[in-house]
N, C-alpha and C positions, 0 to 999 in steps of 0.2 A: 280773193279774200285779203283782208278782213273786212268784216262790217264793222262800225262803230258806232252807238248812241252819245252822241253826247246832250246832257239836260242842265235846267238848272234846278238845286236842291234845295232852293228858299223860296222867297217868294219874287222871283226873278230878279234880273239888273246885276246878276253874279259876276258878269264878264266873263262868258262864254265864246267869244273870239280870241282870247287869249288863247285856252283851249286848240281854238283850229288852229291857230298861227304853230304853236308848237308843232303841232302834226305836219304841217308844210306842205312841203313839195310830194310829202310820201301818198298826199289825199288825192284821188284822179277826180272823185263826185262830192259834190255836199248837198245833201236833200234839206229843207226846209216844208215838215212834215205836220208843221198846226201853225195855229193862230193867224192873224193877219196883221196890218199894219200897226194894231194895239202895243206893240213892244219894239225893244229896236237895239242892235247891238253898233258900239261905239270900235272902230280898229283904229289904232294909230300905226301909220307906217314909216319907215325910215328912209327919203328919196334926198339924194341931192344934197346930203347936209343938213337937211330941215324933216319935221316929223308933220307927214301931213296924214289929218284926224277924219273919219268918212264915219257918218255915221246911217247906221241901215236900218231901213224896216221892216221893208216886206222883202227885199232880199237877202237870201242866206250870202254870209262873208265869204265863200268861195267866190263869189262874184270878182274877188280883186285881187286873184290867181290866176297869172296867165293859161295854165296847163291844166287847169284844174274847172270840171262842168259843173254850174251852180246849177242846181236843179226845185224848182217850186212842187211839192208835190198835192196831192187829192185831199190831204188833212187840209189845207191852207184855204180861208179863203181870201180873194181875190177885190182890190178896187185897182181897177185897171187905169183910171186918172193917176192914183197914185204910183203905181206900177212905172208908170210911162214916165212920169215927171222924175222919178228915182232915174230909172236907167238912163235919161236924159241930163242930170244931174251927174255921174259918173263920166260918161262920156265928154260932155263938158270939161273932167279934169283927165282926160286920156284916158282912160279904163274902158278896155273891149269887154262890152257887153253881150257878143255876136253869139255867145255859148250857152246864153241860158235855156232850159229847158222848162214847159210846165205842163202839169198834168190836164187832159183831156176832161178829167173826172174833177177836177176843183169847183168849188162852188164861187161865184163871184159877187160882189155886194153891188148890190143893186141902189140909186141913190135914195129912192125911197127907206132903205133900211137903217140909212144913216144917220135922215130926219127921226123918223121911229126913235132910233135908239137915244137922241139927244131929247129930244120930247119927255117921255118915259122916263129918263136921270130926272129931268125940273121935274116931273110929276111924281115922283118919290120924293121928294124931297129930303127930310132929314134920315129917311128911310133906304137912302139912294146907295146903290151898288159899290160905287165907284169907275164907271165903265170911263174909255176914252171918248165916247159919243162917235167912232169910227162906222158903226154898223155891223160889229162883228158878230153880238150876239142874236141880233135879229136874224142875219143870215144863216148861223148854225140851227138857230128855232126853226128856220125855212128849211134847211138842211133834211131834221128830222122829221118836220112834218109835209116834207116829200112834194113841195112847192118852191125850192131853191131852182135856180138857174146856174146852169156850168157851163163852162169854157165851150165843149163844142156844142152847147146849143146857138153860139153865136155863127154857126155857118147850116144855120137851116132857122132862116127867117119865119116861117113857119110855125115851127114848135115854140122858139121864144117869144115872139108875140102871143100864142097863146098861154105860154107859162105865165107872162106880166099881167096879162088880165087877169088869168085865176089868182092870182097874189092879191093884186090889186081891189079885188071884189070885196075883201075882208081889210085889208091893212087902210083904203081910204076911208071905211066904214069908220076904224078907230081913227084914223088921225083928225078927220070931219069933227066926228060926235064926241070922243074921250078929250080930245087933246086939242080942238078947236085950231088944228093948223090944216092949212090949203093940203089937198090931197092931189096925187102926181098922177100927169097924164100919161097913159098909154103911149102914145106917140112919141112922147117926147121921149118916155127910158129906152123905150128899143133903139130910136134914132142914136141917143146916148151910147147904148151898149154897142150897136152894131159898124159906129164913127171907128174902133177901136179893132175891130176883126182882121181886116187886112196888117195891119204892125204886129198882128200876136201869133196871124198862122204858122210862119216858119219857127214859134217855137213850140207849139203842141205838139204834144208824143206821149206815146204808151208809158209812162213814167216804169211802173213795173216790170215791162219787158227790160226798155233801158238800163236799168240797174240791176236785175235778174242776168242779164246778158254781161254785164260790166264784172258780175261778182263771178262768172264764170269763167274770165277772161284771167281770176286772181288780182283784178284792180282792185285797189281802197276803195269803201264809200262810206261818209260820214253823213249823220243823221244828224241834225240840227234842231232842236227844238226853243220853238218861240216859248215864251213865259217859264215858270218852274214847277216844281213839285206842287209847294201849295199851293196854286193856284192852278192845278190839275181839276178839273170839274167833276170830277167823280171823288178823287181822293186830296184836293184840296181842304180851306178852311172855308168850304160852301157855310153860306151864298156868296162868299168875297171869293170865290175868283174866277177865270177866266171860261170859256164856251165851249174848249177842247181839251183833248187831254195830252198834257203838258209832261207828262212819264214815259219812261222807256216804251213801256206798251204801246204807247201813241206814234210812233216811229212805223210798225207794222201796218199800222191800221191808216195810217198817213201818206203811205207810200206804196203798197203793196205786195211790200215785203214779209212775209212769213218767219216765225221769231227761229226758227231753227239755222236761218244763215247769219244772226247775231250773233259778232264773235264777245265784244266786251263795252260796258256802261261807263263811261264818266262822266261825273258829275262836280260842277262847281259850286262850290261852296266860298264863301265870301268872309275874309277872317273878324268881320263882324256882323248883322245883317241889315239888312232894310227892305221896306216895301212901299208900294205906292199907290194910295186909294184906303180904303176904308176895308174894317175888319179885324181881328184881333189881330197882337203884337205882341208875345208875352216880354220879351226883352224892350220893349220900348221905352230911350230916353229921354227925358224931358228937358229944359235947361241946357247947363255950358257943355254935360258930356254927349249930349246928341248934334247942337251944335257943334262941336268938335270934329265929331263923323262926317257931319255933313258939308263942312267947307274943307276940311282936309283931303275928305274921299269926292271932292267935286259933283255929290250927291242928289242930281238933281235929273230928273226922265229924258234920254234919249227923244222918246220920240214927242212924249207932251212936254217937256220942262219942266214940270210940279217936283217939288222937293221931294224928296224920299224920307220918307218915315227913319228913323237911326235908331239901332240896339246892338247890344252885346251878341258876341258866337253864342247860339242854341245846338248845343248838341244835341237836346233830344229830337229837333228838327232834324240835325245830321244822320242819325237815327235810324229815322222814319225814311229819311234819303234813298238811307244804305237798303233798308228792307224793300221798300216798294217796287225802285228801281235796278234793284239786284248789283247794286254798282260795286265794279272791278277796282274802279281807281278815283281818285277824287285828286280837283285839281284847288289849291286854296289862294284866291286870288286878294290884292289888296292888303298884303301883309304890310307891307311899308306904313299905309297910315296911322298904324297904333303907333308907330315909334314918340319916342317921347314921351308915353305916361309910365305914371311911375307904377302904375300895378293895372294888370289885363282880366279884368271878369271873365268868366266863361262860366254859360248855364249850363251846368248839370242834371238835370232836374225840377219839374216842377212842384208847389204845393198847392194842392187846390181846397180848400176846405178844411186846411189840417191835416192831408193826406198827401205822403209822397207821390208822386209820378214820374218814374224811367223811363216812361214811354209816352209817347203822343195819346193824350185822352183819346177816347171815341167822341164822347158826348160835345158838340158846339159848346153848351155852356159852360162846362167845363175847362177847354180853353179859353172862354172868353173871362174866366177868374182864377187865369193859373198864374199863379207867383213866381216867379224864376229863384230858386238855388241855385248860389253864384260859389265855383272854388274861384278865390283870386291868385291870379298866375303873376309875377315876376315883370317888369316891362325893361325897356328897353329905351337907350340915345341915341346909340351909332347910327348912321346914314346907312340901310341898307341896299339900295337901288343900285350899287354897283356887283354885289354877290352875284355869283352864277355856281356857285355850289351849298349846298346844304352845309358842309361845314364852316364857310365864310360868315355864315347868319352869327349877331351876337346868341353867346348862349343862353339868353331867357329867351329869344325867339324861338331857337330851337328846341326848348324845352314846351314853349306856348304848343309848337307844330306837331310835336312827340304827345300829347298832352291830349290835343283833340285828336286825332288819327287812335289812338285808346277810345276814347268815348264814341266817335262813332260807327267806330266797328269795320272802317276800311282803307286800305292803305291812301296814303298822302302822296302821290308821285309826282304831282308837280308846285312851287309856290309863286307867286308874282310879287313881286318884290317893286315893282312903279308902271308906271303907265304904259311904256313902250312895247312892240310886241316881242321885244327883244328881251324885256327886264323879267325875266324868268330863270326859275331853277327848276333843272328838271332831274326829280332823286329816281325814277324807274320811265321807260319809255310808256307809253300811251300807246302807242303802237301795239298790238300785240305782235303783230308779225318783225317788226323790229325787236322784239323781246323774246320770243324763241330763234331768231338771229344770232341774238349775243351771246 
């Protein structure tokens, strides 16, 4: 022990590799337990004098720890084109990729689910989701309606060939007749999927034994989750977000870990927010103070490029963080970029109709016309990117960090203060096991 979740508590792009880099050397696994290539965390590392910046998608950030096993677990699914082209990509700039691990039980995307999914966005049109067109959500609908394909169906030719025709009987049906595009041959996806079999067998493993086994050995294992809270599919801001669930919860059920060896949650929260795609935004700005956010905070998708939507800290989103995902510690990344204004909004609360809101509506519609109460906080000049203690912050930052750490109901133990994985302050360990150490 310990286990760790770590999520993100908006609606992704929090910078949750900050997060892992803190925890370091002390992590031996890092599971990457939902989503698939749809999101992507950015690490800058310190080599040589020079800061070289890697940004991931479908592997979790352990990957660029020598000591440390990256593991994909049964939540994720799978385009093993991209898969390959990543770890190829790595390697390329020296990075042993010989460690990573994936689950037997992952589901993998199939190309036809890809088309699907890009089809389907134009044919919504103004109605449209937001998806990246990757295939994610076609695959988890195959997932649940017990037609997906996993990782070892690709070493019994057999069974996956027949998997792709049952799919295939209904999904050309629509791409033919709904969507008037060329529907995909039998031959050709298996051929596809099965080109890939021999490079992936020496990492398939019982993910759940492995990390079962690890946690009894008293190793670290961090849980990694793709996307955030809202964008959790069950307790997101449905229909706007993603296909799996993006909450502590989802770590169990992604990996086959059982919530009883969960030692403690963190979650990043981003000292203002943003998101990317379509969907309500109660704090959304428009004009020079969203542009602000957005070329200061280099604001723009990891893995697609699209600008990111820019608003003020929502604590009632923090909130909702702190309750759903039971979270221990919150880590607040991107403190630096507010420097320089002369006053720091933070929502408190919503009004929707004339009526206050402390808490996350239930009702869609209702956030989709909540008004953000804004306390205005104190800002700040100083260049903070050098701090490495909480008292080094100027005091309106520290008052800003003191500020929301009240409103959302759980302590503040780490800030990032600039880009590097080094430009952090860290006020309580993350660690729990380093924390009954001390």
């Amino acid at each position: 022990m310990p286990a760790i979740v770590l999520v993100g508590a908006q609606w992704g792009d929090e910078g949750k590799g900050k997060a892992t880099d803190l925890l370091g050397s002390g992590v031996d696994y890092v599971v990457k337990f939902n989503g698939g290539n749809n999101a992507g965390h950015t690490v800058v590392i310190e080599q040589h004098g020079t800061r070289e910046k890697y940004a991931l998608h479908l592997l979790p950030s352990g990957i660029l720890r020598p000591t440390c096993t990256p593991v994909i677990g049964n939540g994720v699914v799978i385009d093993l084109g991209v898969l390959f082209d990543e770890l190829d990509g790595l390697a390329a700039r020296g990075v042993d990729t010989s460690r990573l691990l994936v689950s037997a039980n992952a589901h993998l995307i199939p190309p036809y689910n890809t088309t699907l999914d890009k089809v389907t966005e134009r044919f919504l049109g103004k109605r449209k989701i937001g998806t990246t067109g990757r295939g994610i959500g076609p695959t988890y609908a195959d997932k649940m309606s017990r037609v997906g394909i996993r990782v070892q169906d690709l070493y019994d030719e057999t069974i996956l060939r027949q998997k792709v025709e049952a799919a295939l009987v209904v999904k050309n049906q629509m791409l033919a007749k709904i969507y008037n595009t060329r529907g995909a041959d039998v031959d050709e996806v298996v051929a596809e999927l099965l080109s890939y079999a021999a490079r992936l067998a020496p990492m398939v493993a019982d993910v759940s034994l492995v990390l079962s086994e690890a946690l009894d050995r008293e190793e670290t294992v961090l849980f990694e989750g793709g996307q955030a809270t809202l964008l959790d599919v069950d307790h997101g801001t449905y229909p706007f977000v993603t296909s799996s669930n993006a909450i502590s919860a989802g770590a169990c059920t992604g990996s086959g870990m059982p919530p009883t060896r969960i030692d403690s949650v963190v979650a990043i929260l981003k000292a203002y927010t943003t998101r990317v795609g379509e969907g309500p935004f109660p704090t959304e700005l428009q004009g020079d103070s969203g542009e602000f956010l957005r070329k200061t905070g280099a604001e723009y998708g990891t893995t697609t490029g699209r600008p990111r939507r820019c608003g003020w800290m929502d604590t009632v989103i923090g909130r909702y963080a702190t309750r759903i995902n039971g979270v221990t510690d919150f880590v607040i990344t991107k403190l630096d970029v507010l420097t320089g204004l002369d006053t720091v909004p933070v929502c408190v609360a919503y009004d929707v109709r004339g009526v206050r809101h402390d808490h996350m509506p239930v009702n869609q519609t209702d956030i989709h016309h909540a008004i953000p109460i804004y306390e205005h906080l104190g800002g700040w000049w100083e260049d903070i990117t050098a701090c490495r203690t909480f008292d080094e912050l100027p005091a309106n930052a520290r008052a800003y960090v003191l500020r929301v750490e009240e409103l959302i109901g759980a302590r503040v133990s780490a800030i990032g203060v600039g880009p590097g994985r080094d430009e952090i302050i860290e006020r309580y360990p993350l660690d729990p096991k380093a924390a009954n150490d001390a």
